[in-house]
Short mmCIF file of the C-alpha atoms (twelve columns), coordinates in Angstrom:
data_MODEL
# 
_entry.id   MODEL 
# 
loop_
_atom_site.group_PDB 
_atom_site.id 
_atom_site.type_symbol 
_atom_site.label_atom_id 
_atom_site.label_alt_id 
_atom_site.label_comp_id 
_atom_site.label_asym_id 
_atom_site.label_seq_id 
_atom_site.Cartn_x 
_atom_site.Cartn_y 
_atom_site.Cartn_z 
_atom_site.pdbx_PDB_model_num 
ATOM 1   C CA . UNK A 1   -7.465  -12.123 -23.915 1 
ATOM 2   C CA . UNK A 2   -3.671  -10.838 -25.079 1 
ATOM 3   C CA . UNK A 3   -1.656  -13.729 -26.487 1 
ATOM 4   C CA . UNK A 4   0.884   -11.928 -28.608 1 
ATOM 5   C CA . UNK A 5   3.724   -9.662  -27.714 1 
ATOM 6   C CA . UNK A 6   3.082   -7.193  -30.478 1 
ATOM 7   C CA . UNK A 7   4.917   -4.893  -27.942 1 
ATOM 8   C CA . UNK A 8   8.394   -6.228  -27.354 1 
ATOM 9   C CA . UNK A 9   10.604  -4.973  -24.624 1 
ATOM 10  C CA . UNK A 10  14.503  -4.364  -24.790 1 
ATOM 11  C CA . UNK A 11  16.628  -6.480  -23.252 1 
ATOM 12  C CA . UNK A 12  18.157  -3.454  -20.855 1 
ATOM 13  C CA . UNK A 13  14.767  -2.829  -19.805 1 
ATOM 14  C CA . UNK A 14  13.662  -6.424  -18.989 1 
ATOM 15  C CA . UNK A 15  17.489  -6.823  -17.125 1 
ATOM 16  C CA . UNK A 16  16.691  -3.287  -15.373 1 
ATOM 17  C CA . UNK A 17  13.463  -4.868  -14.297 1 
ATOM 18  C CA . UNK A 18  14.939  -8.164  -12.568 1 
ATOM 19  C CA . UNK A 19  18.099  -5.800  -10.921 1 
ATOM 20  C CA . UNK A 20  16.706  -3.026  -9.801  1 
ATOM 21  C CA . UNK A 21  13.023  -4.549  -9.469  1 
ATOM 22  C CA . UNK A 22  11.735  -1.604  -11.338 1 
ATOM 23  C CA . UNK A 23  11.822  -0.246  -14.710 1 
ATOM 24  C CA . UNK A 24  9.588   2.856   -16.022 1 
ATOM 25  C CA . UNK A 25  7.693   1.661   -19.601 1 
ATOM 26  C CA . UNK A 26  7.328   4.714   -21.655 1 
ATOM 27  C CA . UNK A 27  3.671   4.770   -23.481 1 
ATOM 28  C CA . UNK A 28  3.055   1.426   -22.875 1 
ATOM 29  C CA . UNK A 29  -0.712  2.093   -22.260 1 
ATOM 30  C CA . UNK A 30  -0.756  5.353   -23.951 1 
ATOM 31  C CA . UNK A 31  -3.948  4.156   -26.141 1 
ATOM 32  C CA . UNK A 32  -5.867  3.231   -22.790 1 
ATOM 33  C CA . UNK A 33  -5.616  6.235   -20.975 1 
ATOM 34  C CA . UNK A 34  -8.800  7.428   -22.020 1 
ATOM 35  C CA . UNK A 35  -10.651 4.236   -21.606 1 
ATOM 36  C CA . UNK A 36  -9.201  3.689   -18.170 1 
ATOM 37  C CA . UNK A 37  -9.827  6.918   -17.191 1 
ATOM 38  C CA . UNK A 38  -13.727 6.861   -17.850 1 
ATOM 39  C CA . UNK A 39  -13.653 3.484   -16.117 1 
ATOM 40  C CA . UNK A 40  -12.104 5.493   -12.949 1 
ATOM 41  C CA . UNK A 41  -14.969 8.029   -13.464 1 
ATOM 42  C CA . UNK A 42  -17.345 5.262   -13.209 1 
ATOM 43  C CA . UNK A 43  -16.106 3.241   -10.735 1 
ATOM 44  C CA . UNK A 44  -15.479 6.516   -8.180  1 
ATOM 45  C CA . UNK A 45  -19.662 7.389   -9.487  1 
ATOM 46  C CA . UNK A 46  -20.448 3.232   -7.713  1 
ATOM 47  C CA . UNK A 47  -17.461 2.520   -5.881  1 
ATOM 48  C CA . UNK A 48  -17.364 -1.296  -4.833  1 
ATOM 49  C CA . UNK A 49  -17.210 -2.858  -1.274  1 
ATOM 50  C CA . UNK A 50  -13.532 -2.727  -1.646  1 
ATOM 51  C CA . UNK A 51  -13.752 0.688   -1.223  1 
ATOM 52  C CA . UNK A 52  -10.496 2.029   1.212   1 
ATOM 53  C CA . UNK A 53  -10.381 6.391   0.713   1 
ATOM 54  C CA . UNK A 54  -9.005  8.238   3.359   1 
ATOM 55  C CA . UNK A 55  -9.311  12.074  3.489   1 
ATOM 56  C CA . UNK A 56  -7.331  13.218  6.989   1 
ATOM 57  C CA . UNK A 57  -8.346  16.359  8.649   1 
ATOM 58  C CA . UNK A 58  -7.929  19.862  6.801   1 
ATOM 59  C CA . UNK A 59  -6.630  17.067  3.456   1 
ATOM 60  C CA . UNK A 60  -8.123  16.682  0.284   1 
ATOM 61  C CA . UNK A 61  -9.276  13.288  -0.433  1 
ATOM 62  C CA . UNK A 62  -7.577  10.267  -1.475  1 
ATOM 63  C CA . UNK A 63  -9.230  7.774   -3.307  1 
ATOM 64  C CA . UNK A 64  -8.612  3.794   -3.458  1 
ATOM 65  C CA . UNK A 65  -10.972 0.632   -4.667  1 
ATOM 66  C CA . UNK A 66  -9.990  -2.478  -5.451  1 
ATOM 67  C CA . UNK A 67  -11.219 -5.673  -7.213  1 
ATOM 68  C CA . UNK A 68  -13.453 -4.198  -9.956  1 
ATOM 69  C CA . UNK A 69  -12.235 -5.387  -13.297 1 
ATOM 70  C CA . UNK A 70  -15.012 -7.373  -13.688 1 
ATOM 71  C CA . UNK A 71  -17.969 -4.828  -12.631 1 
ATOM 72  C CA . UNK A 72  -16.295 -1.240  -14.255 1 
ATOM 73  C CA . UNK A 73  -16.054 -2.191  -18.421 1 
ATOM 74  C CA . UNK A 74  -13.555 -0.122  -19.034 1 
ATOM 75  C CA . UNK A 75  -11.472 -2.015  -17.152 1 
ATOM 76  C CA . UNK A 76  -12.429 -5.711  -17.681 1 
ATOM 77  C CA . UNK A 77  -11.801 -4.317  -21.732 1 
ATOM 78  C CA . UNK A 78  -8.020  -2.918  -20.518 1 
ATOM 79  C CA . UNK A 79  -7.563  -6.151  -18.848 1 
ATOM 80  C CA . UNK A 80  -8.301  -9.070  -21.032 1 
ATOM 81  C CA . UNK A 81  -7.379  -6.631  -24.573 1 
ATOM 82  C CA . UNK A 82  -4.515  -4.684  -23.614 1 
ATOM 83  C CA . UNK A 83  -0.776  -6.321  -24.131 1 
ATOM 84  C CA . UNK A 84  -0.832  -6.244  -20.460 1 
ATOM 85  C CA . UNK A 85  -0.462  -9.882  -20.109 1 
ATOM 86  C CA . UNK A 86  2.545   -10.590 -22.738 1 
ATOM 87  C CA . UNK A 87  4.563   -7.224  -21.058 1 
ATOM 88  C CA . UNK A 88  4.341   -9.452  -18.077 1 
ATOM 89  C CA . UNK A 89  5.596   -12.520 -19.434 1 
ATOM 90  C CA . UNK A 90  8.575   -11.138 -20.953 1 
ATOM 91  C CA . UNK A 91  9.829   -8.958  -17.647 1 
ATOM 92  C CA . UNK A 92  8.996   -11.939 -15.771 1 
ATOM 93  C CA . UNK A 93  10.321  -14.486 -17.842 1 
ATOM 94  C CA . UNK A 94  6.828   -16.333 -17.727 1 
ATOM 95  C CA . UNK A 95  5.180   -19.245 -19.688 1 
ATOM 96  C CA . UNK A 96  2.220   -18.658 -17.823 1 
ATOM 97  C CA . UNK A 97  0.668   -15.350 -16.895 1 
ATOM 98  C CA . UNK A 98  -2.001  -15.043 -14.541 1 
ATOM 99  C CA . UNK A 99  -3.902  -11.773 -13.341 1 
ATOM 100 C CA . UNK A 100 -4.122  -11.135 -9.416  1 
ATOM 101 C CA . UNK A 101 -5.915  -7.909  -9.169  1 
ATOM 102 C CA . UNK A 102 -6.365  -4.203  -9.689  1 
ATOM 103 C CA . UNK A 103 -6.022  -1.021  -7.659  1 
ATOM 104 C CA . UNK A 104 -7.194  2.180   -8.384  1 
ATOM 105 C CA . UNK A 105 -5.413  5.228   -6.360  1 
ATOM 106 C CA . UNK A 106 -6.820  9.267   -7.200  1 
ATOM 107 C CA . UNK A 107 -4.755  11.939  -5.177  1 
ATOM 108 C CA . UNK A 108 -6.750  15.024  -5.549  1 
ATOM 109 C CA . UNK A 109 -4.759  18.345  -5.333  1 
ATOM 110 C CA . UNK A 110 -3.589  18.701  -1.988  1 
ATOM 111 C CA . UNK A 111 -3.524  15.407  -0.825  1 
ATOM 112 C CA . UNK A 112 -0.892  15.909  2.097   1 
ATOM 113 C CA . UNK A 113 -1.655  11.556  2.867   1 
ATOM 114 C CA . UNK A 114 1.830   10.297  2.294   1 
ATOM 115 C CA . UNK A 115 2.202   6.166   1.168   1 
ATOM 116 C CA . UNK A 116 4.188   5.047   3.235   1 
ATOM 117 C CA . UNK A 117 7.265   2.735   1.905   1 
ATOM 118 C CA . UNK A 118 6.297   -0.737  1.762   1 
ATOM 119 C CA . UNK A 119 6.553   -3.893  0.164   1 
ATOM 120 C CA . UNK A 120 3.192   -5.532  -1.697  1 
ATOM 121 C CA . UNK A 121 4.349   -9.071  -0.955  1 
ATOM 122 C CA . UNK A 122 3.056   -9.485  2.775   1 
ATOM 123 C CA . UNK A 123 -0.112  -8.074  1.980   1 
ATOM 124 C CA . UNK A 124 -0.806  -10.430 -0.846  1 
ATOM 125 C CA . UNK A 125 -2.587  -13.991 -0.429  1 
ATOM 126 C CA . UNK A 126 0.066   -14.841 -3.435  1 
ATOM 127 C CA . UNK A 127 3.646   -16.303 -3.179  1 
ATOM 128 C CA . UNK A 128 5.869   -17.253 -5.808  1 
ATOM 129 C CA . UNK A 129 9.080   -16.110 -7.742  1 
ATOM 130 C CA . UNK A 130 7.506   -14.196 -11.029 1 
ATOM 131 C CA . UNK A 131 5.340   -11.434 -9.847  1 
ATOM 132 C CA . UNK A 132 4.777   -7.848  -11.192 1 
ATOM 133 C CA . UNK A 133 2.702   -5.141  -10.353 1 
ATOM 134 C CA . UNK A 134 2.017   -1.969  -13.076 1 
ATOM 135 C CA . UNK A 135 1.660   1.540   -11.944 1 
ATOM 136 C CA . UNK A 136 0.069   3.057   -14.649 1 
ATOM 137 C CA . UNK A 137 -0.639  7.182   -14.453 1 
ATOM 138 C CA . UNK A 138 -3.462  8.662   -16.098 1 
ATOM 139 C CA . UNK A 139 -2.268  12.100  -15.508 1 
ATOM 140 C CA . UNK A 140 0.964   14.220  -15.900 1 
ATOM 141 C CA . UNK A 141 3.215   12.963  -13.113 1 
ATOM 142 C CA . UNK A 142 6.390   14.720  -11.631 1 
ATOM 143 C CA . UNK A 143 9.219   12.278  -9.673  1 
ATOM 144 C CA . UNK A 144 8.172   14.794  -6.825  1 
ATOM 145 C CA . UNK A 145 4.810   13.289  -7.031  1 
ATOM 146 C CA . UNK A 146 5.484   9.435   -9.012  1 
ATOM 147 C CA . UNK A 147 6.093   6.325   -7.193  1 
ATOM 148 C CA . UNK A 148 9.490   6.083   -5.583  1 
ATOM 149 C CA . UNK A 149 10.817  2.345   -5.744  1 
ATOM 150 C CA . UNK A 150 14.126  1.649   -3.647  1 
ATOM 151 C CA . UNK A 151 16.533  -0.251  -6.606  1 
ATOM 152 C CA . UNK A 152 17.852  -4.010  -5.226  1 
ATOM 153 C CA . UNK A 153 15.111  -4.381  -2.120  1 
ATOM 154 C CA . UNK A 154 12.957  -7.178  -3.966  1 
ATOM 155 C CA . UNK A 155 16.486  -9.207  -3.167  1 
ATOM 156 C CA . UNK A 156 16.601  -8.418  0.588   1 
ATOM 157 C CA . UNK A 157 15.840  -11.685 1.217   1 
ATOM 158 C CA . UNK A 158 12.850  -10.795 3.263   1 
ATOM 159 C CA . UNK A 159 9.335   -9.175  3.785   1 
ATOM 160 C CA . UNK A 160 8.836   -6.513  5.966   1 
ATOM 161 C CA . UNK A 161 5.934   -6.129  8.904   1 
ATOM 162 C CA . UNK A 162 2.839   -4.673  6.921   1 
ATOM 163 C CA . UNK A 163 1.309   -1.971  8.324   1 
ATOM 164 C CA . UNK A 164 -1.845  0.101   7.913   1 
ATOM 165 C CA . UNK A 165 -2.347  3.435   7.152   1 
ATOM 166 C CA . UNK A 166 -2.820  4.137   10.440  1 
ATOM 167 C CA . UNK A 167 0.213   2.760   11.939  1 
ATOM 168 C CA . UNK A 168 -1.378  -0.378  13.077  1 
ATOM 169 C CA . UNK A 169 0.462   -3.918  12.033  1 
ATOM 170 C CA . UNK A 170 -1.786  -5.666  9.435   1 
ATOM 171 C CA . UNK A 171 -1.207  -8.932  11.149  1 
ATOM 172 C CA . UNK A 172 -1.401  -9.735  14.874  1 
ATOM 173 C CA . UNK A 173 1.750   -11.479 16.900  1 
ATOM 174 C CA . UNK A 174 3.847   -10.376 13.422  1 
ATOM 175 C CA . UNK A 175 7.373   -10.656 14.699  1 
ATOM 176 C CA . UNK A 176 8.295   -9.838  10.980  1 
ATOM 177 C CA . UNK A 177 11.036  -6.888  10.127  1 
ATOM 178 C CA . UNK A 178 10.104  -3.473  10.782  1 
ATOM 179 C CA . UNK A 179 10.885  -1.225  7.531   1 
ATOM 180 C CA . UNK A 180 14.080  0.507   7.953   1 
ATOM 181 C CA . UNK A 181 13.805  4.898   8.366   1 
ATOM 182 C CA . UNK A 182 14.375  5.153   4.604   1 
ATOM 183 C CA . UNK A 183 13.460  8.912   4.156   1 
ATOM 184 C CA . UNK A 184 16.187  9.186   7.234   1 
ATOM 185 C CA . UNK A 185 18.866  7.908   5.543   1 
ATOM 186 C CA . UNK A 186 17.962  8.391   1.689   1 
ATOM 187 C CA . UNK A 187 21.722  8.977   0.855   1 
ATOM 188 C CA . UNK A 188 22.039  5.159   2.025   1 
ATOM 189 C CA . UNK A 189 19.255  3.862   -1.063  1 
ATOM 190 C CA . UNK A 190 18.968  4.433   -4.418  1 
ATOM 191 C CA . UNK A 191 16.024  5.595   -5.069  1 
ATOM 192 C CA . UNK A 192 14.068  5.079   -8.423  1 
ATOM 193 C CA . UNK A 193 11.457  8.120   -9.899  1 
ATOM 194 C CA . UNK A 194 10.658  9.333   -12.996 1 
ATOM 195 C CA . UNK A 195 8.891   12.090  -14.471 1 
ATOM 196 C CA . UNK A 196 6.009   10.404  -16.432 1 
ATOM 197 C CA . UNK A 197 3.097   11.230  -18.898 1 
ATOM 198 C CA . UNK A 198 -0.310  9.638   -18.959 1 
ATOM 199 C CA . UNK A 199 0.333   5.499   -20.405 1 
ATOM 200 C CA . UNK A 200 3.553   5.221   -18.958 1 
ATOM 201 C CA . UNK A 201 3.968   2.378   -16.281 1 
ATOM 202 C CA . UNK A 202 6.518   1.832   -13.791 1 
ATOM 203 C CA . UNK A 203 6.729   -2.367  -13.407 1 
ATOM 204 C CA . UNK A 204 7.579   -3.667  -10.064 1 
ATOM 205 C CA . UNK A 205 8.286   -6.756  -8.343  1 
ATOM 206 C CA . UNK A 206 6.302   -7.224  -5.257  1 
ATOM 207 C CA . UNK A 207 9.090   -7.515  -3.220  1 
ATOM 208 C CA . UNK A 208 9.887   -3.843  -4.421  1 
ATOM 209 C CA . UNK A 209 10.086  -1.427  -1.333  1 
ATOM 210 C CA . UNK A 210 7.778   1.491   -2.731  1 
ATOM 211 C CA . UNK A 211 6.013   4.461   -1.711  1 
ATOM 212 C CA . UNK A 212 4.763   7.898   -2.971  1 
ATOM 213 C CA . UNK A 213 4.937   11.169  -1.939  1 
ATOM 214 C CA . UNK A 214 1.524   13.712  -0.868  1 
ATOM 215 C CA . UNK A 215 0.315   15.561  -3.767  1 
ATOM 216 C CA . UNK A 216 1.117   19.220  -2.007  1 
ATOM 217 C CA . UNK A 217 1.777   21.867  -4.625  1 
ATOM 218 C CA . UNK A 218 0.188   19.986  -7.277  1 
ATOM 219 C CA . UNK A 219 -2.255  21.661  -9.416  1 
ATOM 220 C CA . UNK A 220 -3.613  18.449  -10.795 1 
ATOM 221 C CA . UNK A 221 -5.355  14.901  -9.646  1 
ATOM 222 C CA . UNK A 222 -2.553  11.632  -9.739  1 
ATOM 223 C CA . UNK A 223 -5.412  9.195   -11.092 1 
ATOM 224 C CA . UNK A 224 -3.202  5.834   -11.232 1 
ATOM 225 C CA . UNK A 225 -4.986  2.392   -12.277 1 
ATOM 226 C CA . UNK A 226 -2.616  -0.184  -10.876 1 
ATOM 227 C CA . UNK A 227 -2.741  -4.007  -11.714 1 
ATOM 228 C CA . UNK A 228 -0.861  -6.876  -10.532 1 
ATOM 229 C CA . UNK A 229 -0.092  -9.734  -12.310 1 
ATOM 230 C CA . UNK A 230 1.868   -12.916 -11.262 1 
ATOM 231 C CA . UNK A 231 4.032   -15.728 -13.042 1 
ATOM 232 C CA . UNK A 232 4.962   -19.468 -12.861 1 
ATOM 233 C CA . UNK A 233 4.828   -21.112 -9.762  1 
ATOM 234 C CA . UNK A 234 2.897   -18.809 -7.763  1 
ATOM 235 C CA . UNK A 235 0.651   -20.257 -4.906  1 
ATOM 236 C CA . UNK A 236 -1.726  -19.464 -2.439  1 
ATOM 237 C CA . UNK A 237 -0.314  -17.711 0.775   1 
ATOM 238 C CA . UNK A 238 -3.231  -17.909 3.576   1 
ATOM 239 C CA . UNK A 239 -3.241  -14.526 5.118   1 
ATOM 240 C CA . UNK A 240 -6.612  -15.650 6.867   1 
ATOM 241 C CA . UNK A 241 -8.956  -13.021 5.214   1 
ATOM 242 C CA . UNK A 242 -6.764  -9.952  6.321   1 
ATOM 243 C CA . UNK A 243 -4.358  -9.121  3.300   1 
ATOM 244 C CA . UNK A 244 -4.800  -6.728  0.575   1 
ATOM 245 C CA . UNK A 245 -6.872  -7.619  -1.196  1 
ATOM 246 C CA . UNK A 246 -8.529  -9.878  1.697   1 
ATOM 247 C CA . UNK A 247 -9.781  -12.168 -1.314  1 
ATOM 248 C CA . UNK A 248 -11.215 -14.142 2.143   1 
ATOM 249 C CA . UNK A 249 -13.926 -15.852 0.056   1 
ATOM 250 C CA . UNK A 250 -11.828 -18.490 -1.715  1 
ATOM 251 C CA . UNK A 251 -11.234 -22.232 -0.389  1 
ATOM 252 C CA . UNK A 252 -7.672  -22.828 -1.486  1 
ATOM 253 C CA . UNK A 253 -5.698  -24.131 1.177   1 
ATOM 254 C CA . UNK A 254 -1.899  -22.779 1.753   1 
ATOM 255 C CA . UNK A 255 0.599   -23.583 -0.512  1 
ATOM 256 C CA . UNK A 256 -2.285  -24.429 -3.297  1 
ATOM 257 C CA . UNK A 257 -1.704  -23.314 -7.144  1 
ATOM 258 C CA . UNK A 258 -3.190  -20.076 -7.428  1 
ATOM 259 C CA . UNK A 259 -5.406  -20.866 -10.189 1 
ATOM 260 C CA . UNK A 260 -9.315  -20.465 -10.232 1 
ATOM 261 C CA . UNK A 261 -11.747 -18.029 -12.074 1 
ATOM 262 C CA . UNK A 262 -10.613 -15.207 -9.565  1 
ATOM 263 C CA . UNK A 263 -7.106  -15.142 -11.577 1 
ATOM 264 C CA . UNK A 264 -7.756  -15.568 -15.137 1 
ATOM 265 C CA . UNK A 265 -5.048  -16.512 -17.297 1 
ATOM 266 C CA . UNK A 266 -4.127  -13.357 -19.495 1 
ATOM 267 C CA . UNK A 267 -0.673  -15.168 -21.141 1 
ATOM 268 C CA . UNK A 268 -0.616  -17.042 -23.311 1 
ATOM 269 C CA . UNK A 269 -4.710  -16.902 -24.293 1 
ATOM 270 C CA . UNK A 270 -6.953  -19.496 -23.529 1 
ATOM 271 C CA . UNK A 271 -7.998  -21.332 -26.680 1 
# 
């Protein structure tokens, strides 16, 4: 698995990262694309039980799946080769990186399904201080199109209520903080997007409010294989099956190390 940081980062781009809670990473991945992008033609060919695609009425479809790393070989070879793990390490300022999961999102042409801001945190059975997630395009991208991050929100000082796609809370009796009407009152945010080319990755904290526009107008698929990674000090955070991932198989109680074969160490590499 990576060990070295034969890719170092600046020290403006690891400060941009813990400020703003996002950075873009220009051709970080650029010699996976192709690999990662046969591993999203083979995963969409078997999707796994993870499966979550939505195509609304008169919409193209949107495709998501999660947890496959291990099944698709394209990715399990991105995860434990790739410098994925020692990128991580530096923005977060780890000694210990561990992998959470992955994510793979495919907008076809079309797609009018809008992501709604959000933060990842409150979904997630993790907690801890040193957590980043990659969003890593496989196509052309346009700012129109690319993740939009809001800079400063991972230090709010709290989580939001999650919600579904459907406008449903993810949690019942969640007295938690509705998201604020950002797209009402943009002028009040700033508001992080870049244009971006296949290999780049935008790194996020989880506590980053995020979301992404519909792919109307766009003459091209937005295939994006996400992965999440997390730092020192992270635990478990019982979500009792329902978070996203549900990861509702493992035994670890609240408040337990996140450790276990489910979140392989990727920094530095086991002996």
């Amino acid at each position: 698995m990576s060990s070295t940081a034969l890719m170092s980062l600046s020290d403006s781009q690891i400060a941009a990262f813990h400020d703003d809670g996002a950075v873009l990473l220009k051709g970080v991945f650029a010699p996976w694309v192709e690999t990662l992008r046969a591993g999203i033609d083979r995963l969409m060919a078997d999707p796994g039980p993870l499966e979550r695609s939505y195509q609304p009425e008169g919409s193209a479809p949107f495709f998501q799946d999660l947890c496959n790393w291990r099944r698709i070989p394209q990715f399990r070879s991105f995860v434990e080769r790739s410098e994925i793990g020692s990128l991580a390490a530096q923005l977060m300022g780890a000694h210990e990186v561990r992998f959470f999961h992955d994510h793979v999102l495919v907008k076809e042409p079309g797609t009018s399904l809008v992501t709604p801001w959000h933060q990842d945190r409150p979904y997630y059975c993790a907690r801890g201080p040193k957590t980043v997630s990659f969003w890593i395009p496989l196509d052309p991208v346009p700012a129109t199109n690319a993740l939009e991050c809001v800079a400063g929100s991972h230090q709010w000082g709290h989580d939001h209520k999650p919600m579904r796609f459907d406008g449903t809370p993810l949690y019942a009796d969640d007295d938690s903080i509705p998201m604020p009407d950002i797209d009402g009152a943009r002028e009040h945010y700033r508001i992080l997007a870049w244009d971006m080319a296949p290999g780049d990755a935008v790194a996020f904290d989880f506590g980053t409010v995020h979301g992404a526009a519909a792919t109307v107008g766009s003459i091209n698929r937005r295939r994006v294989f996400s992965a999440r990674l997390v730092g020192d000090g992270t635990s478990f955070a019982d979500r009792g099956g329902k978070g996203s991932p549900p990861f509702s198989h493992l035994s670890l109680q609240d408040g337990d190390p996140l450790v276990g074969d489910d979140f392989p160490v990727l920094y530095p590499s086991p002996a």
